[in-house]
C-alpha positions in Angstrom: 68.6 107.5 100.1 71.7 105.7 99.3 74.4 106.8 97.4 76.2 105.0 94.7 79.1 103.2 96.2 81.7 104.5 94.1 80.8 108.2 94.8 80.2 107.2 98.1 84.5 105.8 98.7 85.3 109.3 97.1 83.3 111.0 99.7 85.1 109.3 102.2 88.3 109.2 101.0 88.3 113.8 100.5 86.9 113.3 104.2 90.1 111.4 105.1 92.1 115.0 105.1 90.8 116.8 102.9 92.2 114.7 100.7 96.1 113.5 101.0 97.7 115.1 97.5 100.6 112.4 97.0 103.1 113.9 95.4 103.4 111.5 91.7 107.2 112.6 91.3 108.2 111.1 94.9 109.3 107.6 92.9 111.4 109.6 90.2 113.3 111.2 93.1 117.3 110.3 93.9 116.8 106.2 95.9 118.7 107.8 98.5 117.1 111.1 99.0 113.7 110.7 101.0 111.8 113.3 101.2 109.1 112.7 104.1 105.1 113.6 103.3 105.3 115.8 106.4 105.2 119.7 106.2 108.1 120.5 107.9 111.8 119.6 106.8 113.6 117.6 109.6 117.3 116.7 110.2 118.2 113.6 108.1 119.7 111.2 110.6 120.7 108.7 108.2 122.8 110.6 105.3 123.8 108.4 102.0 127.6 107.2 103.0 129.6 107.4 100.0 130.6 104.3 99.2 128.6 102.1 101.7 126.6 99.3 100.6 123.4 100.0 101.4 124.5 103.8 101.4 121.6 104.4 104.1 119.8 102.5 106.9 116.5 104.0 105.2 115.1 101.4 102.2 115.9 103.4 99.3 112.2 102.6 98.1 110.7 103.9 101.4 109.3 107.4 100.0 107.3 105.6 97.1 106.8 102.7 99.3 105.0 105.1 101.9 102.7 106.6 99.2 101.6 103.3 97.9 100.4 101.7 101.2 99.1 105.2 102.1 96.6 105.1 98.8 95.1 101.8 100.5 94.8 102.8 103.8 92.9 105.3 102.1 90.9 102.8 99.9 90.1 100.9 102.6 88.7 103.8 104.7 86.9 104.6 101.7 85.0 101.2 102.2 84.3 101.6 106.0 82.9 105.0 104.5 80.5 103.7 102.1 79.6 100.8 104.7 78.0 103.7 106.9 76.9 105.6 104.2 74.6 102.3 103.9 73.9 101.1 107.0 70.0 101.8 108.2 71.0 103.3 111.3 70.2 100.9 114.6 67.8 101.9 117.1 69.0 102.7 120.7 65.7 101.1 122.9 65.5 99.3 125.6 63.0 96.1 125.1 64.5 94.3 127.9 62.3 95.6 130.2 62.8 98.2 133.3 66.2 98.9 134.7 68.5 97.4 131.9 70.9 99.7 129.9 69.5 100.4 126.6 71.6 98.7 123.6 71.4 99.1 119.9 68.8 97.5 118.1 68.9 95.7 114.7 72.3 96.7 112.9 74.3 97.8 116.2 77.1 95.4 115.7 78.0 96.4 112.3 77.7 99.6 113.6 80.2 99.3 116.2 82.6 97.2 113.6 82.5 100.0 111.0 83.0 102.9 113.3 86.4 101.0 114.5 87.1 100.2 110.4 86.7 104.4 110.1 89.2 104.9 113.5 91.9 102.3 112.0 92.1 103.7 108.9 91.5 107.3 109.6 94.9 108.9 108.9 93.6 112.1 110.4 95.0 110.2 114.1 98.3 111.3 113.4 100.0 114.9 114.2 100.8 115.7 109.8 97.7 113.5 109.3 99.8 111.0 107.1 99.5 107.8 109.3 96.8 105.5 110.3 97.2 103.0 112.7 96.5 100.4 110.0 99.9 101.8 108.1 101.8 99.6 110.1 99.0 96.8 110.2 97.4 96.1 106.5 95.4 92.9 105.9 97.1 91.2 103.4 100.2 91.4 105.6 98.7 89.2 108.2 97.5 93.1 110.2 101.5 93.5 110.3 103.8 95.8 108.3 103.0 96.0 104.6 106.4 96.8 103.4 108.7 94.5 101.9 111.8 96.6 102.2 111.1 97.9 105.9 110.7 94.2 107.2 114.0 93.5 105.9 115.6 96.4 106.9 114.8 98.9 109.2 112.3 96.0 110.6 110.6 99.2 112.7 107.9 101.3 111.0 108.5 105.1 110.4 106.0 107.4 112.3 103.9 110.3 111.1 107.4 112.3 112.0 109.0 109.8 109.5 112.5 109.8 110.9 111.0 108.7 113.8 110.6 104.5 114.1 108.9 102.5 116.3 111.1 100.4 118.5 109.7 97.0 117.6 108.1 95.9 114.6 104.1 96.1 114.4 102.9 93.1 115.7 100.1 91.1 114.4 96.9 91.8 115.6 94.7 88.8 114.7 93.1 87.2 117.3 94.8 89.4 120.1 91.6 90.5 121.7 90.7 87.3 122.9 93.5 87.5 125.0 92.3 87.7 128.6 93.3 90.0 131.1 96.8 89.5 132.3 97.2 87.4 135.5 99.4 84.8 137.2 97.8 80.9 137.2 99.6 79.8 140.9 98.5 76.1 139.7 100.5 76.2 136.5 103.0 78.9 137.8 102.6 80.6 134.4 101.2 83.8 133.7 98.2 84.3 131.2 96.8 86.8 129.2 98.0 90.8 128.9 100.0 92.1 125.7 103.5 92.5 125.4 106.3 90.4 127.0 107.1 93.4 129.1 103.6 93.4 130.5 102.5 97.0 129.2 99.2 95.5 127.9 97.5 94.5 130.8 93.5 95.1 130.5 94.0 95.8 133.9 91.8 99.4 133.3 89.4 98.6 130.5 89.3 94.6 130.7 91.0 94.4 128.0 94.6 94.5 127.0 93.7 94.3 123.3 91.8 98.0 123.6 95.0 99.0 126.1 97.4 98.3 123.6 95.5 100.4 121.0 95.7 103.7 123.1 99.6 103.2 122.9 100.4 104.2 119.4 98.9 107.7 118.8 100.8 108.9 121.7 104.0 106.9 121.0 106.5 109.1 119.5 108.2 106.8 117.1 104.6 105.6 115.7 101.4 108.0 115.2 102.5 110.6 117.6 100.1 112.9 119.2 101.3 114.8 122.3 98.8 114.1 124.2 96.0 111.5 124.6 93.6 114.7 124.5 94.2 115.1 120.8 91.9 112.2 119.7 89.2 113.3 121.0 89.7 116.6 118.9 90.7 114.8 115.7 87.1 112.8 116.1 85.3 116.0 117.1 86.2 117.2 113.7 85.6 113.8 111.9 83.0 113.0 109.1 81.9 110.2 110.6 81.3 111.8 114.5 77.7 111.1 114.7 78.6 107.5 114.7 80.9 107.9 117.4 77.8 109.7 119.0 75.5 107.1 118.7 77.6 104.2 119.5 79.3 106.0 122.6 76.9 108.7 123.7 80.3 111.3 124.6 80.4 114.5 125.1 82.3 116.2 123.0 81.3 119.7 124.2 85.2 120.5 125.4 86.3 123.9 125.5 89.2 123.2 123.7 91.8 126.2 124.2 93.0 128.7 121.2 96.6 127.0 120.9 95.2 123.2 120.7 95.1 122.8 116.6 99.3 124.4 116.8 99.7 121.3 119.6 98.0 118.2 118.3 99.8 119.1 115.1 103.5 119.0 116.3 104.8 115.4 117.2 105.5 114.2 120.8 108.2 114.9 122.7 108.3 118.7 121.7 107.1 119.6 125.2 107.6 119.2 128.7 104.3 117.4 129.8 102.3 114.4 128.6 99.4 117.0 128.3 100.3 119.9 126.7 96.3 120.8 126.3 95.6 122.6 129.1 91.8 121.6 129.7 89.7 121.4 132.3 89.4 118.6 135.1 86.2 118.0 133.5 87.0 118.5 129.9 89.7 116.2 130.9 87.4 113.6 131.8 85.3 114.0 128.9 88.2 113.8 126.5 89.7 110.5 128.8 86.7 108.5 128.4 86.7 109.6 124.1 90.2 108.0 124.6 89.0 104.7 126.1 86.1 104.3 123.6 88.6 105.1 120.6 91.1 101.5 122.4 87.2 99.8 122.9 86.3 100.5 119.2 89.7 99.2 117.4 89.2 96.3 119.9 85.5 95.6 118.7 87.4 95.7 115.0 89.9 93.5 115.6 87.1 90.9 117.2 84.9 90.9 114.0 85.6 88.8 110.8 86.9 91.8 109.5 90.5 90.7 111.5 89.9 87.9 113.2 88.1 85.5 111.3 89.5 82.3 112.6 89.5 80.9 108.7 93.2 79.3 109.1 94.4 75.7 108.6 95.8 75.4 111.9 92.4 76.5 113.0 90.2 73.8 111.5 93.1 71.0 112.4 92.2 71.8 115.9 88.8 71.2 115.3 89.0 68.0 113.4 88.3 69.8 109.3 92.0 69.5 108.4 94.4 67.2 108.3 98.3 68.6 108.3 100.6 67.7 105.4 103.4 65.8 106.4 105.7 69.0 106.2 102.9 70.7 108.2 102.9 67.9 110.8 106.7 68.2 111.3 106.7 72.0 111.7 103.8 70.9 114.2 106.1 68.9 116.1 109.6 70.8 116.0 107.2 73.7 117.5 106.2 71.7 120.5 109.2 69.3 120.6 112.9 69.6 119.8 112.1 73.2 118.9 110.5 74.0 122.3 108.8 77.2 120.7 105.3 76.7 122.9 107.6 77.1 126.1 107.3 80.8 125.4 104.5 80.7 122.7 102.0 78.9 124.8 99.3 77.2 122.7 97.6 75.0 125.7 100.5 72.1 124.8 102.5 70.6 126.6 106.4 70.4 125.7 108.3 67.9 124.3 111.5 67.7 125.2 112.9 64.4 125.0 112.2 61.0 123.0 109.5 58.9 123.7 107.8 61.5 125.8 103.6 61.4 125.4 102.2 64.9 125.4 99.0 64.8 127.7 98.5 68.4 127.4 94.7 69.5 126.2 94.1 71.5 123.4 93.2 75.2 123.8 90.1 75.4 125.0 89.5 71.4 125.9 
């Protein structure tokens, strides 16, 4: 039977943490006193200087700031929530005869998209269970950050230790996973696909640098900041919504976890002298590795759906012929593949024009 909706968001939203108490006099405190939703009171790196204009690094709107996209993440898993809550469960069969896999029947790809809209929004991922990976990437900020002040500021998010920041700012994630694998084309001496000018995305492992890159931020110590990859597996052992992560998988999530692992997967990164803290197992190891690689493949399989990607832009019907570009559009167009050279790093299948006169006989992405 299906619950009401709005009953149903509530259920998900206490099953976010059991639920996130934000506290209401956080924007009534001093603009240059932040006072971080973490349990533990850190060193203030960035003190208000007396007379300095701004007296701190830190957006003196940050704390409330923080609380407010925090309440949507929240909202938003709240919707993910009620989506499942809904969903007539698909069927794993196998009607394509002997000796293929068996796949999920009838409502498998939603699914699969609402189990990685539960993981991206699940602010559980995170040591103080205060940050999501969608903090830094909300939808109506293009899946980049959502906060006016940071962006032109601090320009790097704070992490769930929140005098901790991410060293570049959170990058957009529309249409990334249809990047390929990365690889050098010897024809066009150029090199294609991967994530990440520095090359740390390569799909090389999962075929996919789009799921890569997600298994980098909740073991990053300036963004969500687990200590170890190991703790994502526990966090979605103890989820609400770990029969889907059954079905659609088929883990194992019987791990003997040991007596100290709830003390480690709640202190931030960098706090100890190995990447894996968790002593486990070679085969509980295993078991939590491959949790780990279907927790990238799942926020991949998000970021593919409509949900993210839903290739609705004007730039994407000009290419195919619905739009035409206003004359300001065109010129931007232009200067972006001309005088502006901008497509010598940010290819878009174009050639480059560099000088007067010169006919671009490039093809179109995809032609």
């Amino acid at each position: 039977m299906r619950r009401h909706t709005s009953a149903v968001i509530a259920a998900g939203l206490a099953a976010v943490l059991g639920i996130l108490s934000v506290p209401h006099a956080a924007s009534a405190q001093a603009p240059n006193l932040f006072q971080p939703d973490i349990p533990v009171r850190p060193y203030n790196p960035y003190p208000p200087l007396p007379g300095s204009v701004p007296p701190t690094v830190l957006p003196p709107d940050l704390q409330p700031e923080i609380y407010r996209v925090r309440r949507e993440v929240q909202t938003i898993f709240g919707r993910y929530f009620a989506e499942w809550q809904a969903l007539t469960p698909p069927v794993l069969s196998n009607t394509q005869g002997e000796g293929n896999p068996p796949v999920l029947q009838g409502t498998g790809y939603d699914a699969v998209r609402i189990l990685g809209g539960l993981l991206n929004f699940d602010e559980n991922m995170s040591p103080f269970r205060n940050e999501a990976c969608a903090f830094c990437h909300m939808p109506y900020a293009a899946f980049s950050g959502p906060i006016p002040s940071v962006n032109l500021t601090m320009v790097a998010y704070p992490g769930s230790f929140r005098y901790r920041a991410n060293k570049r700012t959170a990058q957009r994630f529309t249409y990334a996973p249809f990047f390929g694998v990365l690889q050098y084309n010897q024809v066009q001496g150029l090199f294609f696909g991967g994530e990440f000018w520095d090359g740390r995305a390569t799909g090389f492992k999962l075929e996919s640098p789009d799921a890569e890159q997600a298994q980098h931020p909740p073991v990053d110590t300036g963004e969500m900041g687990f200590p170890d990859t190991a703790c994502i597996a526990l966090r979605i052992s103890q989820a609400v919504y770990r029969p889907l992560f059954e079905l659609v998988w088929g883990v194992d999530f019987d791990i003997n976890w040991p007596s100290n692992v709830e003390q480690i997967c709640s202190t931030p990164g960098g706090n100890f002298p190995t990447a894996t803290p968790i002593t486990l197992s070679s085969v509980d190891r295993t078991k939590a590795n491959n949790i780990y690689d279907h927790w990238g493949q799942s926020i991949s399989f998000l970021e593919h759906t409509p949900d993210v990607s839903p290739f609705t832009s004007k730039y994407d019907a000009f290419l195919v012929g619905n739009y035409t570009l206003t004359a300001d559009e065109m010129a931007g167009y232009n200067l972006f593949n001309g005088k502006g050279n901008c497509n010598s790093c940010h290819v878009d299948g174009r050639s480059t024009l560099l000088t007067p006169g010169q006919t671009d006989t490039g093809n179109t992405p995809g032609g």
